[in-house]
Backbone bond lengths (Angstrom), bond angles and torsions (degrees), N, CA, C in turn:
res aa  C-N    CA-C-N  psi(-1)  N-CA   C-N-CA  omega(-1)  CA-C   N-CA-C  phi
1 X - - - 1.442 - - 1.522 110.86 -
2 X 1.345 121.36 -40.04 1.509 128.72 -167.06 1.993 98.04 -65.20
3 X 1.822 90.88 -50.22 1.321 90.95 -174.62 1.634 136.20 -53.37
4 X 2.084 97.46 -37.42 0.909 85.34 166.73 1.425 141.65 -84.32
5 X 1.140 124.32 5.05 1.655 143.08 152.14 1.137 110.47 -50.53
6 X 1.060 125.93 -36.49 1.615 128.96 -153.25 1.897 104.07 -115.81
7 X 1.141 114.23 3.36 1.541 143.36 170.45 1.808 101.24 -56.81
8 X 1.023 114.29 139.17 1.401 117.71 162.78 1.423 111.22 -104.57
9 X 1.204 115.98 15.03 1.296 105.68 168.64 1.351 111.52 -110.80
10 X 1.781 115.90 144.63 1.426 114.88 -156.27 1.227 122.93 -102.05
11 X 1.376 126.32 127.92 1.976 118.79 -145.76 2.064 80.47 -80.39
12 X 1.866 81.72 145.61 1.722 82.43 -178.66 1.586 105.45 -69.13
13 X 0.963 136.20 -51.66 1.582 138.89 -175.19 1.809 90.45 -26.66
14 X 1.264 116.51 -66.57 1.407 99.14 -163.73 1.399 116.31 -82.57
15 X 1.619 131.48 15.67 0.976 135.52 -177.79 1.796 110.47 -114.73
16 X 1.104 101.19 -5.83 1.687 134.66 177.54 1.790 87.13 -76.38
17 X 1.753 110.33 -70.99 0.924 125.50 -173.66 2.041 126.37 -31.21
18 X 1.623 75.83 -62.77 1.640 108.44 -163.59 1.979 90.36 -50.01
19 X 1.917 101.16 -50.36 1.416 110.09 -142.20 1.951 109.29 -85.54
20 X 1.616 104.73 1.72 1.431 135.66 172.75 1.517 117.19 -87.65
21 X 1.734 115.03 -34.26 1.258 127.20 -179.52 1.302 99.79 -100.25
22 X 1.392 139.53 -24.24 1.424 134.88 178.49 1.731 101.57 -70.64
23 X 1.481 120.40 -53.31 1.392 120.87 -165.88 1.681 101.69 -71.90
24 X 1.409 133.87 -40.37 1.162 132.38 169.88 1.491 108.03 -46.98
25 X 1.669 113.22 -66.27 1.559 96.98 -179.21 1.461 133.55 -45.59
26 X 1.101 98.83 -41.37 1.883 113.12 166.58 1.513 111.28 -46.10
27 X 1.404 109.52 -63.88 1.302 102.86 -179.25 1.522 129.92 -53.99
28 X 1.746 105.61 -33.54 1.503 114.14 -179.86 1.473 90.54 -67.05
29 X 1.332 127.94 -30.56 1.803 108.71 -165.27 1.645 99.91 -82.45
30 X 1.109 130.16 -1.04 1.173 142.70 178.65 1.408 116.50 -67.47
31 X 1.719 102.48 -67.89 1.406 125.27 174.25 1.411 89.49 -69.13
32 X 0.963 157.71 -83.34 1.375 137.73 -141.45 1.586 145.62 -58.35
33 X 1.733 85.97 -22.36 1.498 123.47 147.72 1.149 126.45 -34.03
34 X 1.811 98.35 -78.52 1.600 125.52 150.86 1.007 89.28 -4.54
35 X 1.276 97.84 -92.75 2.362 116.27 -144.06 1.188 104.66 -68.40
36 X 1.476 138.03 -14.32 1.271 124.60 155.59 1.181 114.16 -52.75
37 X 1.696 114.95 -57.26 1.798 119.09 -163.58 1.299 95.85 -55.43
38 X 1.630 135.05 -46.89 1.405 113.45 -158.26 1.474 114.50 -68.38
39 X 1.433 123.51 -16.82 1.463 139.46 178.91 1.466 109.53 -75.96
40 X 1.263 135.07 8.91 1.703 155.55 -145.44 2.056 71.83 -104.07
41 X 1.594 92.08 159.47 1.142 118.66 177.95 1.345 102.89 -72.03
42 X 1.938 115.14 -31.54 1.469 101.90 -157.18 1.506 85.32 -85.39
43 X 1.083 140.09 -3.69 1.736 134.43 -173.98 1.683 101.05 -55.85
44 X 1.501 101.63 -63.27 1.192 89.38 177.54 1.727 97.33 125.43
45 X 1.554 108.29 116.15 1.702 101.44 170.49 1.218 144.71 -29.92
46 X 1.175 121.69 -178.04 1.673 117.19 177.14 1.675 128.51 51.88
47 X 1.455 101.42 -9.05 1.522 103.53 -177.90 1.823 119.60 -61.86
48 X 0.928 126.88 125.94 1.041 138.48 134.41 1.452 142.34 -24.25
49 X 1.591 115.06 118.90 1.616 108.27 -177.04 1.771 107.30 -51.00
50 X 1.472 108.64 -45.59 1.566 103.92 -159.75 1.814 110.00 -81.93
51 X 1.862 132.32 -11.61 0.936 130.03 139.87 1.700 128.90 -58.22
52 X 1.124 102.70 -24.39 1.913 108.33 170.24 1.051 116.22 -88.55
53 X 1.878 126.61 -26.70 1.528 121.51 142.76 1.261 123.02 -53.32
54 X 1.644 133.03 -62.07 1.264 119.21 179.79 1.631 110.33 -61.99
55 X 1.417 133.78 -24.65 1.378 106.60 161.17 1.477 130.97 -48.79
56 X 1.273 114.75 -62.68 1.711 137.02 178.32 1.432 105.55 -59.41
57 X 1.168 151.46 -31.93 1.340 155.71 -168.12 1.128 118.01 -78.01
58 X 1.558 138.44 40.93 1.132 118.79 -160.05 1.654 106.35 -134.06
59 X 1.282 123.36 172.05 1.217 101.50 -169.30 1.246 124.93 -85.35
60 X 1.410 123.42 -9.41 1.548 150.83 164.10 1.996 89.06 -34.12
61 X 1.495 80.14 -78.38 2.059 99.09 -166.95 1.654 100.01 -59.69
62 X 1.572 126.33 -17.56 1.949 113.47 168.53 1.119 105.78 -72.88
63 X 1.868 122.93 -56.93 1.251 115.95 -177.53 1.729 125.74 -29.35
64 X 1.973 98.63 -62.34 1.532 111.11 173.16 1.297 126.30 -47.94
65 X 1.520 105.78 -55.43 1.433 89.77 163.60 1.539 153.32 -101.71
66 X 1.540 87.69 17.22 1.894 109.07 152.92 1.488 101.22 -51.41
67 X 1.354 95.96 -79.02 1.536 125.41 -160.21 2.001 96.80 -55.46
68 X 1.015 133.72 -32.29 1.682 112.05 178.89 1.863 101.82 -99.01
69 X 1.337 118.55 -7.51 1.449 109.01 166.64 1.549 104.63 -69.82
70 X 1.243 106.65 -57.03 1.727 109.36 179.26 1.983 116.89 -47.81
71 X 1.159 100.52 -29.71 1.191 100.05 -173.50 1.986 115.20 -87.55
72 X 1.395 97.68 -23.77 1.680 126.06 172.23 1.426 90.38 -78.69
73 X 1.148 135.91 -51.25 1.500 112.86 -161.02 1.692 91.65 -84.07
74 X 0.911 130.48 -71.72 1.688 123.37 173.82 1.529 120.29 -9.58
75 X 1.526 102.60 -57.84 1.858 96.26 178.20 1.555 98.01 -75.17
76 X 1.314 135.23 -42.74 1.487 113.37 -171.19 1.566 115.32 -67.46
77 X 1.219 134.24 -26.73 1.619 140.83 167.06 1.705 93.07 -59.78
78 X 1.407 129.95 -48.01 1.258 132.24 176.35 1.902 112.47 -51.87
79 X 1.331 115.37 -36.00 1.070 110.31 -148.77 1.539 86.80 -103.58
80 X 1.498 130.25 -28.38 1.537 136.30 176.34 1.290 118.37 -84.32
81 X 1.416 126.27 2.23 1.289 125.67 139.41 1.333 137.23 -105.30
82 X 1.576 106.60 2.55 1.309 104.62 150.44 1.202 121.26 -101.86
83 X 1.174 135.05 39.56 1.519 127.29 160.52 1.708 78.38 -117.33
């Protein structure tokens, strides 16, 4: 039991884990981006949190930023096993 704790090899369950919470964070920094730009001067006053959600929310902007979290977490697993 001790040993396998002390294993450098990484049980998939928690690497399932790690590589589910890495692509989520990406994506929230994604959306949050988003909802910054619509808050931009050029957005334009008076806007609303829940009109700058239904802008950014769409499935166009999930696809994109599924698809570049997956691709961000891929080169960084790339770049942390080669050092």
């Amino acid at each position: 039991m001790y040993y396998r704790a002390m294993s450098n090899k990484p049980n998939d369950k928690n690497s399932l884990w790690r590589a589910i919470v890495e692509v989520a964070f990406i994506v929230f920094l994604f959306y949050a981006n988003l909802l910054m730009g619509e808050f931009t001067a050029s957005a334009g006053r008076g806007k609303t949190l829940k009109m700058a959600l239904q802008d950014i929310i769409t499935p166009a902007n999930f696809l994109i930023a599924t698809f570049s979290a997956i691709i961000g977490y891929l080169v960084f697993e790339f770049l942390r096993r080669k050092s």
